[in-house]
C-alpha positions in Angstrom: 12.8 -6.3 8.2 9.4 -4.7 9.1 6.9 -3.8 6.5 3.7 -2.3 6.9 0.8 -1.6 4.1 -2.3 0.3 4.9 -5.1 1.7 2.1 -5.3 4.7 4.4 -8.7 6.0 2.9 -7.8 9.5 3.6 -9.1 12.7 4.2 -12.5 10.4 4.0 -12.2 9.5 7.6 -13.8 11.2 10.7 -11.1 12.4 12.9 -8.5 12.8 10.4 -5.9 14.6 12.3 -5.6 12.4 15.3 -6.1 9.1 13.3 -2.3 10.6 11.2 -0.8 11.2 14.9 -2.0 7.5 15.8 -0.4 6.2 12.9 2.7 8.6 13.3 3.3 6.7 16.7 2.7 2.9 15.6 4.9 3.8 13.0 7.5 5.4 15.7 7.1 2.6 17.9 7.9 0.0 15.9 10.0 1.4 13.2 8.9 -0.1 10.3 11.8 -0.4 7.6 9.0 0.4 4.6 5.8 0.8 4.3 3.2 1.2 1.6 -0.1 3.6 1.3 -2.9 3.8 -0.8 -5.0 6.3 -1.1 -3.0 8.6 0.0 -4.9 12.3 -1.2 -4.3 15.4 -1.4 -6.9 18.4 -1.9 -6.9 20.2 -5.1 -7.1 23.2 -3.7 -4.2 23.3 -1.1 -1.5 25.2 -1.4 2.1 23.5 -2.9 4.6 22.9 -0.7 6.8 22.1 -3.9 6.2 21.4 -7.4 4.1 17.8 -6.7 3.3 17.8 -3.1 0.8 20.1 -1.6 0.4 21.1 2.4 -2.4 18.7 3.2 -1.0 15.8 1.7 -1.5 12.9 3.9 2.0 11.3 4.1 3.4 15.0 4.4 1.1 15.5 7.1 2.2 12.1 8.8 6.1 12.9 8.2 5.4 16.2 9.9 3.9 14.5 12.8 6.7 11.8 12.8 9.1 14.6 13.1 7.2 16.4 15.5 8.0 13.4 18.0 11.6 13.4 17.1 11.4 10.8 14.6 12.9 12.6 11.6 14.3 9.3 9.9 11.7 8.5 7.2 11.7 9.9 4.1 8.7 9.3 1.3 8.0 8.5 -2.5 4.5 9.7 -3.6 2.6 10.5 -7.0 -1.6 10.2 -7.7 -2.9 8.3 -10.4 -6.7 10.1 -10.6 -8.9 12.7 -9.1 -11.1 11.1 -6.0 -14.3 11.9 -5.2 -14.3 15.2 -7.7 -11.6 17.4 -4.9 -8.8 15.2 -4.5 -5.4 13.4 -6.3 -5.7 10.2 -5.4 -2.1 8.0 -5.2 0.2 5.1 -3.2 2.9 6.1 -1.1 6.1 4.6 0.2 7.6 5.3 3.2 11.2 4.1 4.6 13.8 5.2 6.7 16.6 3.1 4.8 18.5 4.9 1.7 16.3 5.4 -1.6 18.5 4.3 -4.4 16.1 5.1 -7.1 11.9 5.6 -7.8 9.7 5.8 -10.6 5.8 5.5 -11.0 4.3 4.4 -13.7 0.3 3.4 -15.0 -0.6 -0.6 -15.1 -4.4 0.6 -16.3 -5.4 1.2 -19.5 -6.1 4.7 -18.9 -3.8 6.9 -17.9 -6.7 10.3 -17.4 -6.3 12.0 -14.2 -10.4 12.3 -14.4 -11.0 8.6 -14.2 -11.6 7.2 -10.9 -10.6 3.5 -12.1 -6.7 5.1 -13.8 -4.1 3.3 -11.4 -0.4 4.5 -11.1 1.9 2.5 -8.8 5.6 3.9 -6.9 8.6 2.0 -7.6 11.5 2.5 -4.7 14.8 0.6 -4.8 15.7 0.2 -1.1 19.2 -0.3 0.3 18.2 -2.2 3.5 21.7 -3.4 5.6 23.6 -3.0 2.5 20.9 -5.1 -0.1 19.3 -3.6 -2.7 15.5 -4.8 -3.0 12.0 -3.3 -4.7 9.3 -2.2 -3.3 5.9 -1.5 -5.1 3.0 0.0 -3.4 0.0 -1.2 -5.2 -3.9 0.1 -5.9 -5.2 -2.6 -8.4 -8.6 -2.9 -10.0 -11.1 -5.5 -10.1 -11.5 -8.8 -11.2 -13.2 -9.2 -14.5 -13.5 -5.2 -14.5 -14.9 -4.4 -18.4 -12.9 -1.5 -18.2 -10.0 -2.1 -16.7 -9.3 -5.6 -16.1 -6.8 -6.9 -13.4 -5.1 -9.2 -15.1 -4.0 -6.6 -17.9 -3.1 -4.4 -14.8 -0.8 -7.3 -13.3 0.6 -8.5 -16.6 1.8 -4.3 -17.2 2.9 -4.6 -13.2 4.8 -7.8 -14.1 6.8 -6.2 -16.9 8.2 -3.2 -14.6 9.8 -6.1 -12.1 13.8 -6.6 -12.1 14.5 -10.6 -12.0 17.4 -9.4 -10.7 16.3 -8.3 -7.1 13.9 -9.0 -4.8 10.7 -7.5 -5.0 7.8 -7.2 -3.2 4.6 -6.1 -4.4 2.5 -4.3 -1.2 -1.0 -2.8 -0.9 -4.5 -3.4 -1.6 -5.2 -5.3 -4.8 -9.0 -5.6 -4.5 -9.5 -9.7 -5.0 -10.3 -11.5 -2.2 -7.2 -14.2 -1.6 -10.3 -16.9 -0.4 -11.8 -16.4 -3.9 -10.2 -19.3 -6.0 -9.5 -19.0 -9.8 -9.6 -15.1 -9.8 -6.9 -12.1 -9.1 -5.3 -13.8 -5.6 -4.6 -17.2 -7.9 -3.8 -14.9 -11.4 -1.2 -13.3 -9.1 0.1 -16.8 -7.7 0.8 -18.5 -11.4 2.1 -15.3 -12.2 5.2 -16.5 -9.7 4.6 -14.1 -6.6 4.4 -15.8 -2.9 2.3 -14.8 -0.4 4.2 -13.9 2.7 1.0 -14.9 4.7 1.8 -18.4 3.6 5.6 -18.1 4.4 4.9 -17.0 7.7 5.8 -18.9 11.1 3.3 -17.0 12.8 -0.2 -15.6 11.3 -3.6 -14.7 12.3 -6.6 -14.7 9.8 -5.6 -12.4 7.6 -9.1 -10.7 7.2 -8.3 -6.8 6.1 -11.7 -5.9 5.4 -15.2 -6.3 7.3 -18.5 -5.3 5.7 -19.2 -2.6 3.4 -16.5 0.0 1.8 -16.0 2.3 -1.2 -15.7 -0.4 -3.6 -17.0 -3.2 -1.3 -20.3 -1.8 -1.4 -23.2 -4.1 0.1 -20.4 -6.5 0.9 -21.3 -8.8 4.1 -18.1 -11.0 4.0 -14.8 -10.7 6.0 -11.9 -10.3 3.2 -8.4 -10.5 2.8 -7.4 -7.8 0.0 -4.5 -6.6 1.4 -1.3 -8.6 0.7 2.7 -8.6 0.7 3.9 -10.5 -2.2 7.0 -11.4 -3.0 9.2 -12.3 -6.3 11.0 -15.5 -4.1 10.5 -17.4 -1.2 11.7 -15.8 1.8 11.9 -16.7 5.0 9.1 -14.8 7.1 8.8 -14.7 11.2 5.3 -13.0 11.1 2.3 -11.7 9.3 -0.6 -9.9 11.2 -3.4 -7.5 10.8 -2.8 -4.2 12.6 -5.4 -1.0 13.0 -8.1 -3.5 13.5 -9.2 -2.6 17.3 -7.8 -6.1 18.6 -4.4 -5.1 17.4 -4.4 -1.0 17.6 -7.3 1.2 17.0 -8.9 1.4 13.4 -8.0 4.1 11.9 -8.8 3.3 7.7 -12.0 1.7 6.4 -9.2 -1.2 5.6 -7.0 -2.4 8.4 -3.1 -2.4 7.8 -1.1 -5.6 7.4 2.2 -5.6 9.3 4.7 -8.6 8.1 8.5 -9.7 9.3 10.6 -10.7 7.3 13.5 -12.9 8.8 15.9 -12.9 5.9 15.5 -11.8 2.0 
């Protein structure tokens, strides 16, 4: 099983359009079983394609490119927790080509106003993958510490929405550095998730972030924010960062981890 997470920083990127067609063929060529977004954004002023999703959408627009190179597989959970940068809903994505059994989103923040930056929804999918039902929660966490919106509250209310009795793994970018000790990466860890970094047979350096983002800012360190958790220990064949020039091109302010999973 292939999974891929990526905080896609969209519609904030130069390039936009080819940088989605980029991603539409990684995502082609190695057919990725799910895969989680964040910040995936949509302007408020586009037109609505239905009663949620409007044209410019960024995982619309990647579908449509998908499709457009015969790839027509994948279909797509979405919903936005807050408005971004004044002119656009914000959310987390998930993306599979394997049967959608059922989805729900749902706030782990405090607030719950579209017109506060910090307000974090998370997507819920139950995935039948070769006949096995597992979760799959594309995640957008706070910070450390935050005085308004703490992480540990927002994993304790993450916590409560997981089903003991399936698999699930938690994906995306949860904004504590895993070298940090005795903050979010460790809260996470006694809170009974496994790192599939540590599972894995093969691994780089994990590093996800280099220098300074929205978020990050002034940071000069090399971090590793973006993770694949899991409920259980698995048996993983791989975990590597992707869209970071020595693997693909860049095409986020985050690059993407991409993680194989030999057997649930």
């Amino acid at each position: 099983m292939k999974l891929l997470t990526l905080n896609c920083h969209s519609w904030r990127e130069e390039n936009q359009l080819d940088k989605i067609k980029y991603l539409a063929k990684i995502i082609h060529e190695n057919q990725y079983d799910v895969i989680a977004l964040q910040e995936v954004s949509q302007h408020i002023e586009s037109s609505f394609v239905n009663d949620k999703i409007r044209t410019d959408n960024f995982v619309y627009v990647l579908l449509s490119e998908l499709r457009a190179i015969g790839d027509s597989k994948y279909d797509y959970v979405w919903d936005f927790a807050h408005l971004g940068y004044d002119v656009y809903e914000e959310g987390v994505s998930i993306i599979t080509k394997h049967p959608i059994i059922n989805k729900e989103s749902f706030y782990v923040s405090r607030s719950s106003s579209k017109h506060f930056w910090k307000s974090r929804k998370l997507v819920k999918t139950t995935i039948s993958i070769d006949g096995k039902e597992a979760d799959f929660i594309s995640c957008h966490l706070g910070w450390w510490k935050d005085e308004e919106e703490p992480f540990d509250e927002q994993v304790d209310k993450l916590l409560e929405k997981i089903n003991k009795d399936r698999t699930t793994f938690l994906m995306g970018d949860f904004n504590n550095n895993a070298s940090v000790r005795e903050q979010g990466y460790d809260y996470l860890l006694s809170k009974g998730m496994f790192d599939t970094y540590d599972m894995a047979d093969d691994r780089d350096e994990g590093i996800t972030v280099k220098g300074d983002i929205d978020g990050w800012e002034e940071n000069e360190e090399k971090l590793r924010l973006d993770l694949i958790l899991c409920t259980k220990k698995i048996k993983v064949k791989s975990s590597k960062v992707i869209f970071n020039e020595k693997n693909k091109k860049i095409i986020s302010d985050h690059y993407g981890l991409e993680v194989i999973v030999q057997k649930i």
